[in-house]
C-alpha positions, 0 to 999 in steps of 0.5 A: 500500500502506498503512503498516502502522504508526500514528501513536503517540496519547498518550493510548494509551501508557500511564498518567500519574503522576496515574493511578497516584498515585489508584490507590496511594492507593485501594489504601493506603486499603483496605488500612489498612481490612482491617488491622484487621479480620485482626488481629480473628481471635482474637475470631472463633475465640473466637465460633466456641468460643461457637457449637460450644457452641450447637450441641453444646447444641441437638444433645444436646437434639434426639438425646435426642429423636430416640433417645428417650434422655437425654443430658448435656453434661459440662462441665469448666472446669479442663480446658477442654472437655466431654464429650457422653454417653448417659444409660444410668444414675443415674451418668455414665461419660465413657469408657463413654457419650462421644459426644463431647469437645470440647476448646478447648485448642488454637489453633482457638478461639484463647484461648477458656476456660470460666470458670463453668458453673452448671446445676441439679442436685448437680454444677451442671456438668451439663446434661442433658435427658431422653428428651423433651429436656426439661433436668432435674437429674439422670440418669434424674431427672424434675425439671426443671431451672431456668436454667443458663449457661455463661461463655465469655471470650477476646479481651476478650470474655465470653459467657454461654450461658443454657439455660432450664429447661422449654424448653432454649432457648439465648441467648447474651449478650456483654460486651466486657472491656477499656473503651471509649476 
């Protein structure tokens, strides 16, 4: 009858001190990698506030296109937020016409804020585009608009929505804030 037991290798007991020593310094390593970038978040939630813009921008345009309806995009830079409405009238009533509000006043965009808006038109805080989605420069008005921007800024970083007139074309610029070392 054969034993049932084998002689112990040293080679399958189990790790060396050198084999665990690598291991520890490749998990530090990668570790002092991932740090920084968890503590980048806030310049994240700030590019998110920037691409909700684009997006609510490129979605007003192509609605007003689709329904064959104006819409505008309210900006208020005091509150922080703006408004998405329809465009029934000459004049714009955010709590009759809201389609939408978006607010950047709490921590999902993290300290993002807008600071200047500038777009054609009396009110200049106003983008809107008419039933062809074309951006104009006022409710119900033919005259196209000329280019206009929004200024996003957060985590040492500004970026400026650029919306050209005739087209409605979005480009985004970014600048960081705070120098380089």
């Amino acid at each position: 009858m054969r034993n049932a037991r084998r002689p112990c290798n040293a080679k399958t007991r189990g790790y060396t001190l050198i084999e665990v020593l690598i291991v520890v310094v490749v998990l530090g390593i990668a570790a002092s990698l991932v740090t920084p970038s968890m503590g980048g978040s806030g310049s994240l939630r700030v590019q998110a506030a920037v691409r909700t813009i684009v997006a609510d921008i490129t979605f007003a345009q192509s609605d007003s296109l689709a329904f064959q309806a104006g819409r505008a995009l309210i900006f208020n830079p005091d509150e922080n937020e703006y408004t998405m409405v329809e465009v029934r009238s000459s004049t714009l009533d955010p709590e009759v016409d809201r389609v939408q509000l978006t607010s950047f006043n709490h921590g999902k965009f993290g300290d993002a804020r807008i600071t200047r808006v500038a777009f054609s038109g009396d009110a200049g805080n106003l983008l809107i585009f008419d039933e062809m989605g074309a951006p104009v420069t006022a409710p119900l008005g033919s005259t196209p608009a000329s280019n206009g921007f929004v200024e996003v800024e957060g985590s040492g970083q500004r970026f400026t929505l650029t919306v050209e007139g005739f087209t409605g074309r979005v480009s985004v610029a970014r600048e960081d804030l705070t120098p380089a070392p």
